[in-house]
DSSP file (Angstrom, degrees, kcal/mol; ACC not computed):
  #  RESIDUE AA STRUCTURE BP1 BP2  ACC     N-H-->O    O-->H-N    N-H-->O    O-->H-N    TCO  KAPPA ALPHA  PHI   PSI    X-CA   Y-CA   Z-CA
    1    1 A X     >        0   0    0      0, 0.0     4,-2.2     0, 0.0     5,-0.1   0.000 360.0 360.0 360.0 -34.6 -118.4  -62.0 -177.7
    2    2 A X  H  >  +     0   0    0      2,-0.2     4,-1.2     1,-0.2     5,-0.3   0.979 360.0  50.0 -34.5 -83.6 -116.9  -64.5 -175.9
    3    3 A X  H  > S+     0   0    0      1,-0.3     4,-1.2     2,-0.2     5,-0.3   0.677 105.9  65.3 -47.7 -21.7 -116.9  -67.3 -178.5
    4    4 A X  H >> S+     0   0    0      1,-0.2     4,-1.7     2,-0.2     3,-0.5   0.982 109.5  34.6 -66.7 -54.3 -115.4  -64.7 -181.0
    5    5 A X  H 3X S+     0   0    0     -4,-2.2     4,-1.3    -3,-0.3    -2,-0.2   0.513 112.2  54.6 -87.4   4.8 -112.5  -64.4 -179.2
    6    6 A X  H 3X S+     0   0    0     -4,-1.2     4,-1.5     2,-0.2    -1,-0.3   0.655 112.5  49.1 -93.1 -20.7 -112.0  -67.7 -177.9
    7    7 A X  H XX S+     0   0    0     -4,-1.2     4,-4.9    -3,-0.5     3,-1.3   0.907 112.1  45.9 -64.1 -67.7 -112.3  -69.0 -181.7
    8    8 A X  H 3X S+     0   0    0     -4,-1.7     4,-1.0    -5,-0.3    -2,-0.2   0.719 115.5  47.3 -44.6 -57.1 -109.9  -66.6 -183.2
    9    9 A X  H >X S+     0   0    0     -4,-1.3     4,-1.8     1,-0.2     3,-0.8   0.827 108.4  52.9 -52.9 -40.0 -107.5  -67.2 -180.5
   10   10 A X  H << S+     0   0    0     -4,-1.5    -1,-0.2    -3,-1.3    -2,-0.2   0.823 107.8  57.0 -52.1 -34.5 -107.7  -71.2 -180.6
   11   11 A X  H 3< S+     0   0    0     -4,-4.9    -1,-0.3    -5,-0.3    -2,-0.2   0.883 105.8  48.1 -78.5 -14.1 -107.0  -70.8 -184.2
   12   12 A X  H << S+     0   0    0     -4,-1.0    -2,-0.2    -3,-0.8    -1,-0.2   0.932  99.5  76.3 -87.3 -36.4 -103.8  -69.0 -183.7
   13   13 A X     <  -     0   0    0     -4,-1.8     3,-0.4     1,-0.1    28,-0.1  -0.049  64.8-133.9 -69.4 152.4 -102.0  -71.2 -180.9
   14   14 A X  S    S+     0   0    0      1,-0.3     2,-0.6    24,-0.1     3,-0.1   0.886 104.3  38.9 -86.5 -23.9 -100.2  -74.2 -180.5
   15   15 A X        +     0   0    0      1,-0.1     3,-0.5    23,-0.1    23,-0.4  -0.781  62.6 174.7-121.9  89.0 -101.8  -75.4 -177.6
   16   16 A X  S >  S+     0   0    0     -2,-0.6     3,-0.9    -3,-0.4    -1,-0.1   0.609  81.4  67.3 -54.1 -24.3 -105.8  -74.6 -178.0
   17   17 A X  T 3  S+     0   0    0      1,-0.2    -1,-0.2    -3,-0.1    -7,-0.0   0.911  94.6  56.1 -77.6 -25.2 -106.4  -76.5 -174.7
   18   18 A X  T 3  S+     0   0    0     -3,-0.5     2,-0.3     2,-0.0    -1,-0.2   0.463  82.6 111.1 -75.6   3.2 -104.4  -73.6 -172.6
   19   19 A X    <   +     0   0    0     -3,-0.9     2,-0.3    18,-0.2    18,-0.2  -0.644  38.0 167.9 -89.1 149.6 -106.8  -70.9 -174.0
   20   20 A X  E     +A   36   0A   0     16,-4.2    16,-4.6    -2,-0.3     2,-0.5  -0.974   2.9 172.3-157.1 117.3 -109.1  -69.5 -171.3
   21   21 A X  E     -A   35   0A   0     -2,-0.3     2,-0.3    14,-0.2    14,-0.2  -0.992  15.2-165.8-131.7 138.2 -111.2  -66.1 -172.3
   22   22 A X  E     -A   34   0A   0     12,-1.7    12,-1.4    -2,-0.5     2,-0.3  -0.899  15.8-134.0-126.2 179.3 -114.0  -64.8 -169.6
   23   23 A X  E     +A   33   0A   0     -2,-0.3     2,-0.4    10,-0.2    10,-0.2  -0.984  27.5 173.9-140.6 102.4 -116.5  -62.6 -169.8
   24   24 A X  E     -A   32   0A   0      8,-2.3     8,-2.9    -2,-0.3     2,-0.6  -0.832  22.2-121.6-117.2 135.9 -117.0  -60.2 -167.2
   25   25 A X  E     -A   31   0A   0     -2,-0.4     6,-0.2     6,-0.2     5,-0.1  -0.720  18.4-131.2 -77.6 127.9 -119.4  -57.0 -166.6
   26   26 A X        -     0   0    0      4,-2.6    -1,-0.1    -2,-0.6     5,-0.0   0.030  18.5-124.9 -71.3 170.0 -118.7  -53.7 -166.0
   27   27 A X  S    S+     0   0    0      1,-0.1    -1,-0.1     2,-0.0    -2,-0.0   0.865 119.3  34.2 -47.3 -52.7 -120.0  -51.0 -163.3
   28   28 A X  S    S-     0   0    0      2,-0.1    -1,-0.1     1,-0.0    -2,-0.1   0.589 126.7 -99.1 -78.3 -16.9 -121.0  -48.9 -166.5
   29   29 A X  S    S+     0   0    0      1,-0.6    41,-0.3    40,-0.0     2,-0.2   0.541  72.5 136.5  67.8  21.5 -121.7  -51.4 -168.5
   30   30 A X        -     0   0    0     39,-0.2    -4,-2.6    -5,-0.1    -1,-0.6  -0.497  50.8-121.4 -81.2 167.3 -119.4  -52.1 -170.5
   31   31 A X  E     -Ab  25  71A   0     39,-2.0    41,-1.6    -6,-0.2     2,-0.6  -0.792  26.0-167.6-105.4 126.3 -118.2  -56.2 -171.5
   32   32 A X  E     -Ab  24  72A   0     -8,-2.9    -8,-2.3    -2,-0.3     2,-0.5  -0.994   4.2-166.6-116.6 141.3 -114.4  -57.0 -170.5
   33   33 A X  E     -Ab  23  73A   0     39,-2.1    41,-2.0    -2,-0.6   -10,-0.2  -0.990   7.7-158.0-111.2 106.8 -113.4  -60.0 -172.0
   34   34 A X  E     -Ab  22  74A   0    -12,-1.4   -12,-1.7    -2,-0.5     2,-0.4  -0.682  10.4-145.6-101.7 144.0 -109.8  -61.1 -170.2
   35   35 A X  E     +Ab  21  75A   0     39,-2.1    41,-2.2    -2,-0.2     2,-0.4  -0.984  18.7 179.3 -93.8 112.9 -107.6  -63.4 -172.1
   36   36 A X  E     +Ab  20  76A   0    -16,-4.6   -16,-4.2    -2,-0.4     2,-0.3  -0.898  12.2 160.4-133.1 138.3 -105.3  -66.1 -170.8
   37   37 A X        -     0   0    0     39,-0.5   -18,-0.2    -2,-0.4   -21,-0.1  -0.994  50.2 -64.5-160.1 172.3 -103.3  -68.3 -173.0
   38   38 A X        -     0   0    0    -23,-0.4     3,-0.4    -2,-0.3   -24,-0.1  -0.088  49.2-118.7 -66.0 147.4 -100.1  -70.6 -172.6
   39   39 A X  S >  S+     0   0    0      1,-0.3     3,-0.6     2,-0.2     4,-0.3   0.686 110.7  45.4 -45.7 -38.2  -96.8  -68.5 -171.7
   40   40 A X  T 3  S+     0   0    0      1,-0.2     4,-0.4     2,-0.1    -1,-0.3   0.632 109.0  56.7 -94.7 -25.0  -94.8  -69.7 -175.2
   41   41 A X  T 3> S+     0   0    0     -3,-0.4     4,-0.8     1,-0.2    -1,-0.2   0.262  76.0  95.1-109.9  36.2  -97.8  -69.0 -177.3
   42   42 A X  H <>>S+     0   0    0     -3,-0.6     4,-3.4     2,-0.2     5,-0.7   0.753  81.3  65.9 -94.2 -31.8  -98.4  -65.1 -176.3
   43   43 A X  H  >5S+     0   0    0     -4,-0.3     4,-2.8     1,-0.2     3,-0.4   0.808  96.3  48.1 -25.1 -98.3  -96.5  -64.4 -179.2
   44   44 A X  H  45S+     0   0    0     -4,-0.4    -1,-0.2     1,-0.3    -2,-0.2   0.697 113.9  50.9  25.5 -71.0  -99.0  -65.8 -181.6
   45   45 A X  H  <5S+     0   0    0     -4,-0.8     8,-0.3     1,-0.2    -1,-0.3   0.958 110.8  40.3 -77.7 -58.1 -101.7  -63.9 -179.9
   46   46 A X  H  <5S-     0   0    0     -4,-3.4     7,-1.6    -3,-0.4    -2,-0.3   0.920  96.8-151.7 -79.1 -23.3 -100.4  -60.4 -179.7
   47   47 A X    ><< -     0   0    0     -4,-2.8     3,-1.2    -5,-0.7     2,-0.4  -0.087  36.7 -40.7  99.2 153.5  -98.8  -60.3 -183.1
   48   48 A X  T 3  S-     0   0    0      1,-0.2    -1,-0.1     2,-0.2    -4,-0.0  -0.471 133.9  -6.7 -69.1 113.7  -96.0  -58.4 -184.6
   49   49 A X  T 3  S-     0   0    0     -2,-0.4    -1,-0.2     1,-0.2    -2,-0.1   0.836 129.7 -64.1  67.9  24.5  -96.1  -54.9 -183.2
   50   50 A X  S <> S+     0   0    0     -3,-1.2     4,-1.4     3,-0.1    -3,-0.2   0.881  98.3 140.1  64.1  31.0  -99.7  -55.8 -181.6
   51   51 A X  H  > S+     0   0    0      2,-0.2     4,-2.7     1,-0.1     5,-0.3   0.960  71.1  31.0 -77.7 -42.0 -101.2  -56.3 -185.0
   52   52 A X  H >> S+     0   0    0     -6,-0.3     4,-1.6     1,-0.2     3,-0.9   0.988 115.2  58.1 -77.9 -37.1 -103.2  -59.1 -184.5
   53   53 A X  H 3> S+     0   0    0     -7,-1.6     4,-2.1    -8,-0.3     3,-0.4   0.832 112.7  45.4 -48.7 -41.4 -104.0  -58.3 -180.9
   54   54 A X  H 3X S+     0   0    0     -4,-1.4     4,-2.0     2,-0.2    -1,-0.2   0.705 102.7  61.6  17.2 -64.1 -105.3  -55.1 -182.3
   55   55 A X  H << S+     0   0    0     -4,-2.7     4,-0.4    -3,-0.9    -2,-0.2   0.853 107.7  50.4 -57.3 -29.3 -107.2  -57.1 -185.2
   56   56 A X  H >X S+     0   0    0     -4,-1.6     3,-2.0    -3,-0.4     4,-1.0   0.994 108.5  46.4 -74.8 -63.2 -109.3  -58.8 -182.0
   57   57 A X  H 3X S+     0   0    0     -4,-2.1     4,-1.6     1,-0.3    -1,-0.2   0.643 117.1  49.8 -71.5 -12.5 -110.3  -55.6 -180.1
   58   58 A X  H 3< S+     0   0    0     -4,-2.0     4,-0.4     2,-0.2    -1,-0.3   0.633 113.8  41.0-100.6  -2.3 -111.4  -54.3 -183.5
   59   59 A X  H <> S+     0   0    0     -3,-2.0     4,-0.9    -4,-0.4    -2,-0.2   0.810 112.6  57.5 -80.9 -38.4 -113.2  -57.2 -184.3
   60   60 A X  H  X S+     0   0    0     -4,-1.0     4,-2.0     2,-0.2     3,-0.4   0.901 105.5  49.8 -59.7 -51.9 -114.5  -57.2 -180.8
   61   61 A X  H  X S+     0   0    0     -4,-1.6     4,-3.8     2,-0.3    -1,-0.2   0.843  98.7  64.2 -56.4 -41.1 -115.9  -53.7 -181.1
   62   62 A X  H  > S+     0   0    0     -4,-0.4     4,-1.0     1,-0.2    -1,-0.2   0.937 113.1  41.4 -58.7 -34.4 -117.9  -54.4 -184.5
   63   63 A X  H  < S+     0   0    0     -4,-0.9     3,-0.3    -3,-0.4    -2,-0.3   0.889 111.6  49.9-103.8 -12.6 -119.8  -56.7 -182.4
   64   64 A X  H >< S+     0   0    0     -4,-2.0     3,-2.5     2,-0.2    -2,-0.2   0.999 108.5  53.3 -31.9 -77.2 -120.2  -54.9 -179.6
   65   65 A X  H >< S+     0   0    0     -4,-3.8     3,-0.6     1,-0.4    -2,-0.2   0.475 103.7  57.4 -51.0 -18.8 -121.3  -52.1 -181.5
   66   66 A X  T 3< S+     0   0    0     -4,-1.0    -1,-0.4    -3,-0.3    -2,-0.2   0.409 108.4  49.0 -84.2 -15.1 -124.1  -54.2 -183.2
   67   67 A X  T <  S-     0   0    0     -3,-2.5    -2,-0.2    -4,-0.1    -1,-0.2  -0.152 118.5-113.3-151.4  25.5 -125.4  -55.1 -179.9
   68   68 A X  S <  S+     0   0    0     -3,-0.6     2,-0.2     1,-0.1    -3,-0.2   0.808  80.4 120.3  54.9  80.0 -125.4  -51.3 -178.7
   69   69 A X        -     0   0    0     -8,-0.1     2,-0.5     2,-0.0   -39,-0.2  -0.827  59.5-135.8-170.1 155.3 -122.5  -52.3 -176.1
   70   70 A X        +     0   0    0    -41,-0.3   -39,-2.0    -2,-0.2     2,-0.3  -0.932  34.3 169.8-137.4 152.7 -118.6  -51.1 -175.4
   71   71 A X  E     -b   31   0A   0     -2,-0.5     2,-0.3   -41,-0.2   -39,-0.2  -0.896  15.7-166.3-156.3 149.0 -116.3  -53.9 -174.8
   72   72 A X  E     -b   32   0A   0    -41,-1.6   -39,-2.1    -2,-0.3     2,-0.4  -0.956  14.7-129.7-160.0 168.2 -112.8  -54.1 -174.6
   73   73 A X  E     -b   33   0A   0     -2,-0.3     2,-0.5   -41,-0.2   -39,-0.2  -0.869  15.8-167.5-120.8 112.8 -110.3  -56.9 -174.7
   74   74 A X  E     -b   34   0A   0    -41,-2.0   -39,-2.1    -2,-0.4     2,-0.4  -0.967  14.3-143.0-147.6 140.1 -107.6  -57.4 -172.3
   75   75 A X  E     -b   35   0A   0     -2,-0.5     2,-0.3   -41,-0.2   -39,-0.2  -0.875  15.7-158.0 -90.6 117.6 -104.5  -59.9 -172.7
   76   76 A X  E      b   36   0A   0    -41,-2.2   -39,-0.5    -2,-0.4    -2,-0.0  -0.597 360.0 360.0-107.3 139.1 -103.6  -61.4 -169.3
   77   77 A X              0   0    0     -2,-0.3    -1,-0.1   -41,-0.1   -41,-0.1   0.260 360.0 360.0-104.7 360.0 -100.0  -62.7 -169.3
């Protein structure tokens, strides 16, 4: 789940090197996946009106759900 969101974000940014996504486990078991990317390029990443940030956590969830999982996606500023 990792690698999803570190592609999709790398494609979106101007600076690819500054993207930085871990992968952390929950109490419950659920996956949180934190997102850090460069200060100028959060734009980019959350999208007009949080669409594309949105587009991620629902992309994130189809594969979570395939791999009998809950996940969720959180943008670190």
């Amino acid at each position: 789940m990792k690698e999803l969101i570190e592609f999709i974000a790398k494609s979106l940014v101007e600076h690819p090197e500054a993207v930085s996504v871990v992968e952390e486990q929950g109490e419950d078991g659920t996956v949180l996946v934190k997102l850090v990317a460069a200060q100028d390029d959060m734009g980019r990443i959350i999208g007009k009106q949080g669409r594309t940030a949105k587009a991620m956590r629902t992309l994130l969830n189809a594969k979570a759900t395939r791999e009998n999982l809950r996940a969720t996606l959180q943008i670190v500023e």
